[in-house]
N, C-alpha and C positions, 0 to 999 in steps of 0.2 A: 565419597558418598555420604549422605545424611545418617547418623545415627536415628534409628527408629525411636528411642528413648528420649530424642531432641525435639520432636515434633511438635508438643504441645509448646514448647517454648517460641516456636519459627511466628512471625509477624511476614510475608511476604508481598512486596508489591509489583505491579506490570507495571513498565515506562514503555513508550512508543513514543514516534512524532508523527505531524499533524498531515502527512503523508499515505497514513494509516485511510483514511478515508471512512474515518466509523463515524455514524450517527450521533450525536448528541447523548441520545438515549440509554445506548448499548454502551458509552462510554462513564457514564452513571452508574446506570444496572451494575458494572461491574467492577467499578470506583476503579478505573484504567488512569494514571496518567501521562497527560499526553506536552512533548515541548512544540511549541510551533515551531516550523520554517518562517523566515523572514520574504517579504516582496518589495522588493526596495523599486521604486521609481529617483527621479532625476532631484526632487526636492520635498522627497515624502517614504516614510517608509512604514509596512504594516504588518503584526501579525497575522499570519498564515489562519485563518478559520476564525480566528478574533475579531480581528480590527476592519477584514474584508471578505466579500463573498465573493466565490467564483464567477458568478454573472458580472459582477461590477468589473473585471479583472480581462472580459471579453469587450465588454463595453467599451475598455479605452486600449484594446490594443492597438487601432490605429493609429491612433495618437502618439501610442510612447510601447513599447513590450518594456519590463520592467526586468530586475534583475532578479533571481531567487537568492537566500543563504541561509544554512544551518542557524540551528539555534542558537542564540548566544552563549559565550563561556558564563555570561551569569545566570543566565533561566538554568541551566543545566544545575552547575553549582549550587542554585535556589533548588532546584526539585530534589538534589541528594540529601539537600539540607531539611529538608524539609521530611523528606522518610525520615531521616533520622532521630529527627524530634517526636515522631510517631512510632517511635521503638522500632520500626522495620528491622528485620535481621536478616532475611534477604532478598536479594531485587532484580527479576527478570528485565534485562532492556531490547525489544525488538525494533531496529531500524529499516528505515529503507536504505535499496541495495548502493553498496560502496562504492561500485559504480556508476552511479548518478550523483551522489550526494560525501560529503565529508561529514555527515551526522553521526553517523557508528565512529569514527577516526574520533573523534571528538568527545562523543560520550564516554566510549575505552579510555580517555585517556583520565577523562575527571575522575572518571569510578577507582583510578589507583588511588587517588588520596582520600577514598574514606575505608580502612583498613577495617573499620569495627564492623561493615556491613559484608558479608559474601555477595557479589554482585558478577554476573554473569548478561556478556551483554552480546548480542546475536545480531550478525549481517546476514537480515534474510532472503538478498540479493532479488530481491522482488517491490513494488511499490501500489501502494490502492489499495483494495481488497485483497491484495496477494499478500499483503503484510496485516490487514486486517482482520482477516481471519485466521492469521497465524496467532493474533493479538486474544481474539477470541477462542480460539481453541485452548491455548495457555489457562485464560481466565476462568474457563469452565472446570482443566484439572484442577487449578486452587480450589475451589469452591470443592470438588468434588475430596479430593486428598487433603490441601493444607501440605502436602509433601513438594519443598524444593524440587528434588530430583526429578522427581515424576511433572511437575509445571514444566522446566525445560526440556524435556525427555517427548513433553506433548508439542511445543513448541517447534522443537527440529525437525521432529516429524511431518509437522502439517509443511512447515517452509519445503520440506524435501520433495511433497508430493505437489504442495502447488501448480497451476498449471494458467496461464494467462497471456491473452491475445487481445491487440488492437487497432480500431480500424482510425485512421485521421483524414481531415480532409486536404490536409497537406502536411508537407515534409518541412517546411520553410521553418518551425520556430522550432521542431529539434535543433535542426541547423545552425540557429541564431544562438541556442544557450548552448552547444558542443555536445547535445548527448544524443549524435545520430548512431554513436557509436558502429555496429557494420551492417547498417541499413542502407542501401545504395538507391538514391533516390531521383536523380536528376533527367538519368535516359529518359527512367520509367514514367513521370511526372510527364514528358513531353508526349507519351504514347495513350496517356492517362491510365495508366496504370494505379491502384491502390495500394500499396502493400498490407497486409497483415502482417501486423510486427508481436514478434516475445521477445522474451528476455530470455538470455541462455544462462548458463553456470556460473560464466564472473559478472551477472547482474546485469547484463549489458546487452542495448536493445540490436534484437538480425529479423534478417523480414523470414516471415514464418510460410507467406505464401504471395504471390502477386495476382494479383485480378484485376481486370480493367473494368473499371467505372463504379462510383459509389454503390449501386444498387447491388451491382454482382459481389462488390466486397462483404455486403453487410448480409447476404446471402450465401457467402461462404463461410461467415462468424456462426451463424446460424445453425450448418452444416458442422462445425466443429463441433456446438454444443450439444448437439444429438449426439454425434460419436461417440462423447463421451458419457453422457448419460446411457448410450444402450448397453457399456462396459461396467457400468457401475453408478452404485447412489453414489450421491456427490451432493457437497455444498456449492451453491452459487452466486457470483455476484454480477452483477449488473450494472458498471459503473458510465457515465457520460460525460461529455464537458460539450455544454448547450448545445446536446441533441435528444433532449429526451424523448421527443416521438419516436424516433427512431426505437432508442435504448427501450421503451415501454414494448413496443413487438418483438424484442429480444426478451425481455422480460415475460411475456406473455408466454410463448414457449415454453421454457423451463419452471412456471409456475402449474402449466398443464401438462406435466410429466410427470410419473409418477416416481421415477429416481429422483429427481429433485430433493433433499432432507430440509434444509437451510437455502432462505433464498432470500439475499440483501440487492437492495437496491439504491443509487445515489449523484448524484454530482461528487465529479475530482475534487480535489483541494485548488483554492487558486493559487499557490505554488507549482502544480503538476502541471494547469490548467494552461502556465506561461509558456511550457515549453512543449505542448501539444498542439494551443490553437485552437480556435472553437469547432464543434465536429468530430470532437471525441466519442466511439463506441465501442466499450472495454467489455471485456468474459474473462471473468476466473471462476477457474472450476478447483476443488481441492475432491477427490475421492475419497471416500472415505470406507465403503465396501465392495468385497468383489461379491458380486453376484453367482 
């Protein structure tokens, strides 16, 4: 644990990847930073949120689906390097879940060779706003304490209660990049079936509910969100991959709720973006009070 009499000396910083699904802004406001994911195509490759947007990313997936991959061993090594010339003393890292990605494997591993920084680095087995506002909730304890402890102490918490579900309008590009993980999708696809799919405890996507045909799925997303707001205020996010009409009357709901506390809204990353398919409509919800 932190000595209380350390405090004023602590410089702490949040890392996350580009996964995270934060706004520009909110990643400012809170000087977060962020590694991208890579999108590699056949003779071109791009940072994650930098070099490409989501739409461009739908645009040519008939053309080509491209490959994702963790950050590089040198952006990683550049961002240690780089707290550390900023006196950082120590460094919360939130990634997406271990089960989708080798970015947490990867980050753990760099963060052994900088011994002069305490660096504590979290597989928050969740991705989007589900690591987003894990990223946010963290930023807000700095800002509030400046207490190590208490930043990842805020941190585990939001990851533990997290709560996030989503609707796609196919199963084919989980499939294509291996991360259907135990989402069983092919009967169902022929009956047209939807699944609603989460994430469980090792990170890893299972269908949460099945319903047949777009309309009733996005009417069952719908129905979760209320559920959970009549249990408790809750922060919410609102994520899509080019569907935002849709995502905007999901949005609408939860903005005219009065549990509602925090209510983000966005397009995926086009890393997430490849292995979803366009027709993405995401909810997370994090609780934050019992009523």
């Amino acid at each position: 644990m932190t000595e209380p009499n350390n405090l004023q000396k602590m410089k702490i910083a949040i890392v996350t990847d580009s996964a995270c699904d934060l706004e520009p802004e909110i990643i400012s406001e809170y000087g977060i930073e962020v590694l991208p994911l890579h999108i590699i195509y056949h003779d071109r490759e791009y940072r994650d949120r930098v070099d490409i947007s989501p739409q461009e990313v739908y645009d040519s997936l008939e053309q080509e689906v491209p490959k994702t991959s963790l950050p590089s061993p040198a952006e990683i090594q550049a961002c240690f390097n780089r707290l550390r010339e900023q006196n950082v003393t120590h460094v919360l890292a939130l990634h997406l879940s271990s089960g989708l990605s080798g970015t947490y494997q990867a980050v753990s591993l760099f963060a052994q060779e900088f011994k002069d920084m305490i660096i504590e680095v979290v597989d928050t087995k969740t991705l989007s706003m589900g690591l987003g506002i894990s990223v946010i909730e963290a930023a807000r304890e700095r800002r509030r304490s400046m207490d190590f402890d208490k930043v990842v102490a805020a941190a585990k918490k939001t990851v533990k209660g997290i709560k996030a579900y989503y609707v796609l309008s196919t199963l084919e590009y989980l499939k294509k990049g291996g991360r259907i993980g135990y989402v069983a999708g092919t009967i169902g696809e022929l009956l047209h079936l939807k699944p609603i799919i989460s994430i469980n405890e090792e990170g890893k996507y299972f269908t949460f509910a099945k319903v047949r045909g777009r309309e009733q799925s996005l009417r069952r997303l719908k129905e979760v969100l209320l559920d959970h707001l009549k249990e408790s205020l809750a922060s919410v996010a609102i994520v899509h991959g080019g569907s935002e009409a849709e995502a905007r009357d999901l949005e609408k709901v939860a903005r005219e709720h009065p549990n509602t506390k925090d209510l983000y809204f966005g397009q995926i990353s086009p890393a997430l973006g490849v292995h979803t398919g366009p027709g993405l409509v995401g909810l997370i919800v994090y609780p934050v009070s019992q009523k």
